[in-house]
Backbone bond lengths (Angstrom), bond angles and torsions (degrees), N, CA, C in turn:
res aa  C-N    CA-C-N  psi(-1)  N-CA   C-N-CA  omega(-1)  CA-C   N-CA-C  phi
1 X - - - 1.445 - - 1.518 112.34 -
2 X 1.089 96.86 -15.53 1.893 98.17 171.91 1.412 143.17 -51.91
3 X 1.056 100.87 -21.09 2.093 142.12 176.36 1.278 95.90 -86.41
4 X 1.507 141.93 -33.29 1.256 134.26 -163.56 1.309 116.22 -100.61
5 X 1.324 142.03 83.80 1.491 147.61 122.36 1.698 100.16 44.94
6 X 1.175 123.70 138.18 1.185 131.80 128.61 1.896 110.44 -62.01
7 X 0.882 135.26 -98.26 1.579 128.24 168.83 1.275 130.54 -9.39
8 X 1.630 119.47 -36.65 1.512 113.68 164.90 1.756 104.69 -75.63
9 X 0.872 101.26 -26.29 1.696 81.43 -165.81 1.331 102.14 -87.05
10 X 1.623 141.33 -22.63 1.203 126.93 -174.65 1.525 103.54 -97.65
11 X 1.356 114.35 24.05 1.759 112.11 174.15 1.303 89.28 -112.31
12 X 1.496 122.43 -58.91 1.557 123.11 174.47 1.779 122.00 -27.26
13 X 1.108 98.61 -45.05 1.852 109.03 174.50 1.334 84.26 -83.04
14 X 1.571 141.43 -73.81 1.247 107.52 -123.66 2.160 101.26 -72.90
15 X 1.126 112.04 -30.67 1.494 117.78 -176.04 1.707 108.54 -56.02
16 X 1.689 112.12 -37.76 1.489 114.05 160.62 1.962 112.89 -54.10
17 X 1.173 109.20 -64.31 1.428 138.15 -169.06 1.876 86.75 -37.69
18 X 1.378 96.44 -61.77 1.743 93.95 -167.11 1.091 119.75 -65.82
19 X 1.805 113.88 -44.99 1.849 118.44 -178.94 1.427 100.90 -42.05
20 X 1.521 114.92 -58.08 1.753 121.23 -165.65 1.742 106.01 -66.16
21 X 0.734 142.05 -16.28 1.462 161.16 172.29 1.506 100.36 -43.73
22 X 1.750 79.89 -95.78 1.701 117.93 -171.46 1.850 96.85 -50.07
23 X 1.402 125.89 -37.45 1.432 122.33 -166.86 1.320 97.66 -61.40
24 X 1.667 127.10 -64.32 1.117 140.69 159.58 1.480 122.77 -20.02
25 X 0.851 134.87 -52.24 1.558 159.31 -154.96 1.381 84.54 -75.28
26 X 1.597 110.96 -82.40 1.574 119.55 -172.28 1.667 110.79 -32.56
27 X 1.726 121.47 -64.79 1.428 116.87 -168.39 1.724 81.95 -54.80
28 X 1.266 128.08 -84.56 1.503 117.86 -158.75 1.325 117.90 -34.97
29 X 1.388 159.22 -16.75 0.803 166.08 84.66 1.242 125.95 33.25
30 X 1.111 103.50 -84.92 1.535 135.01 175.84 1.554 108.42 -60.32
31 X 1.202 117.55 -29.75 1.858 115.72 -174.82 1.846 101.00 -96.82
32 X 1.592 95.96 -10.81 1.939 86.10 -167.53 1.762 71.33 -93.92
33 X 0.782 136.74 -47.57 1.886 130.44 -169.34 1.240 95.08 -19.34
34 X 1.772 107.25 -82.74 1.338 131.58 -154.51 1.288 111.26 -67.97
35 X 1.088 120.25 -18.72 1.696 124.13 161.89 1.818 127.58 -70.02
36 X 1.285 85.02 -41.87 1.566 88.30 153.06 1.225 114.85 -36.81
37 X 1.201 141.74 -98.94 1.245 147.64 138.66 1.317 109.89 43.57
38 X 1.123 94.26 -61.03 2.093 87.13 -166.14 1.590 110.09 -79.40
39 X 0.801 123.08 104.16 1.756 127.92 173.84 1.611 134.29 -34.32
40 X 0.993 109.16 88.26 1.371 131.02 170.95 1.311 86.47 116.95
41 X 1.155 118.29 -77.64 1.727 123.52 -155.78 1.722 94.48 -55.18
42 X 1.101 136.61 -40.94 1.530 143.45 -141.50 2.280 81.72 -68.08
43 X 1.749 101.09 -63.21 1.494 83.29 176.25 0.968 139.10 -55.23
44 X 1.381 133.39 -10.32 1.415 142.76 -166.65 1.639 105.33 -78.63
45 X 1.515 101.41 -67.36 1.323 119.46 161.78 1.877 124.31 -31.17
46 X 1.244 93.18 -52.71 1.442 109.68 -177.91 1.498 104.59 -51.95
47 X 1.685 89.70 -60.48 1.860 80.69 175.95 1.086 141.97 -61.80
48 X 1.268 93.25 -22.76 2.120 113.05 177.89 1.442 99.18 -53.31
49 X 1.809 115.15 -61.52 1.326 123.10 -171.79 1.299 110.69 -66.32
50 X 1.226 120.32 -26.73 1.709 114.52 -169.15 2.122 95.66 -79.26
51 X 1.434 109.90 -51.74 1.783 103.42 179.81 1.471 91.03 -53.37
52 X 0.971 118.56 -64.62 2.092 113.98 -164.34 0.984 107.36 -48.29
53 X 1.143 142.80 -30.77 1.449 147.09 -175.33 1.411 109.82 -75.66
54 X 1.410 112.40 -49.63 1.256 106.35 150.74 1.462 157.12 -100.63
55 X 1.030 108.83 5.60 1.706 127.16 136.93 1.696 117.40 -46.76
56 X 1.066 120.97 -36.79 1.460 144.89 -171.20 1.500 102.00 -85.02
57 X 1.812 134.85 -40.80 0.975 118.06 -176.46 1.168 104.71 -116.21
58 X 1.125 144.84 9.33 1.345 160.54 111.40 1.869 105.85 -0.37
59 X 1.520 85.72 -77.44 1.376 104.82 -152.53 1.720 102.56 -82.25
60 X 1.192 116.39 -2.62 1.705 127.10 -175.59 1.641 94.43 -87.74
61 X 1.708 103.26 -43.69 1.501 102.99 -156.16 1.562 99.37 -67.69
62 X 1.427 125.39 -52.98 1.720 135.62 -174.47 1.645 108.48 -63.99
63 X 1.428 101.07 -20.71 1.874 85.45 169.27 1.491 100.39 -89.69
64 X 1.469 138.23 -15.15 1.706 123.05 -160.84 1.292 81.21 -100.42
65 X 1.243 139.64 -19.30 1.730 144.44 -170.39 1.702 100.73 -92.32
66 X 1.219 128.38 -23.35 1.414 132.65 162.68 2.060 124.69 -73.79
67 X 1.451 69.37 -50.50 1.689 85.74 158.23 1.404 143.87 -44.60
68 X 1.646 92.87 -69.53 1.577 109.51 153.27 1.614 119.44 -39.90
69 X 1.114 96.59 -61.03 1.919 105.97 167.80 1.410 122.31 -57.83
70 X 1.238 127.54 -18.46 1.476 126.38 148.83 1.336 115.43 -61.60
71 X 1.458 118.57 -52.25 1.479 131.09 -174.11 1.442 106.53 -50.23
72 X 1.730 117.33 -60.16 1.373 114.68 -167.71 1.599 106.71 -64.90
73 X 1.819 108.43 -36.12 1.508 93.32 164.36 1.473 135.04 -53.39
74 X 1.265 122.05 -30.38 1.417 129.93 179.91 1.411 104.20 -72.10
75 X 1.494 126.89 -27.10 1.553 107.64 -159.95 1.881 75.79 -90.93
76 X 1.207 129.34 -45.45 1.361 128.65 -158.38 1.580 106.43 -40.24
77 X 1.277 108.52 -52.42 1.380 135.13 170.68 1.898 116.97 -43.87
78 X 1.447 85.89 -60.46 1.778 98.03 173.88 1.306 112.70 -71.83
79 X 1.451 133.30 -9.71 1.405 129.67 175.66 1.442 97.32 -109.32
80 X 1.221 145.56 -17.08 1.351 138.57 162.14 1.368 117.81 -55.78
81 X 1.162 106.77 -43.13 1.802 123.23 -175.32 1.707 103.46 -61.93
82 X 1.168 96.20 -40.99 1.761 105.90 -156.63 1.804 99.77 -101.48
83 X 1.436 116.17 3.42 1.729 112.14 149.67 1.456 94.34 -94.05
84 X 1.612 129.95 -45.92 1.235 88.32 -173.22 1.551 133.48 -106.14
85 X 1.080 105.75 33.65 1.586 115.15 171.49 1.981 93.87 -86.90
């Protein structure tokens, strides 16, 4: 792990983190649109999908944001070892 950057690895997730995001985002998007649409019921729906949608990226963002924070712990760890050896 010594070769490996703090900076490559938290750009590496975050450029993954976002593609899968934004992919996500779009279908959710796209199904609360067309729900609109349907009268009376279409808002109900909409909202269901619009909170779920974000409950969902909410909860994606604080685990890849937990993650990362393992990572910087591990290199912190792996560069501690290797000042004091």
């Amino acid at each position: 792990m010594a070769g490996i950057s703090l900076k490559s690895v938290l750009a590496g997730d975050l450029q993954k983190i976002i593609f899968e995001l934004f992919k996500e985002l779009a279908v959710e998007t796209t199904m609360e649109e067309v729900a609109r649409y349907i009268p009376i019921l279409g808002s109900a729906v909409a909202a269901g999908l619009s909170f779920g949608t974000t409950v969902l990226v909410l909860k994606r963002i604080l685990n890849s944001m937990r993650e990362a924070a393992l990572k910087i712990l591990d290199l912190v760890i792996e560069s501690s070892k290797q000042d004091v050896d």
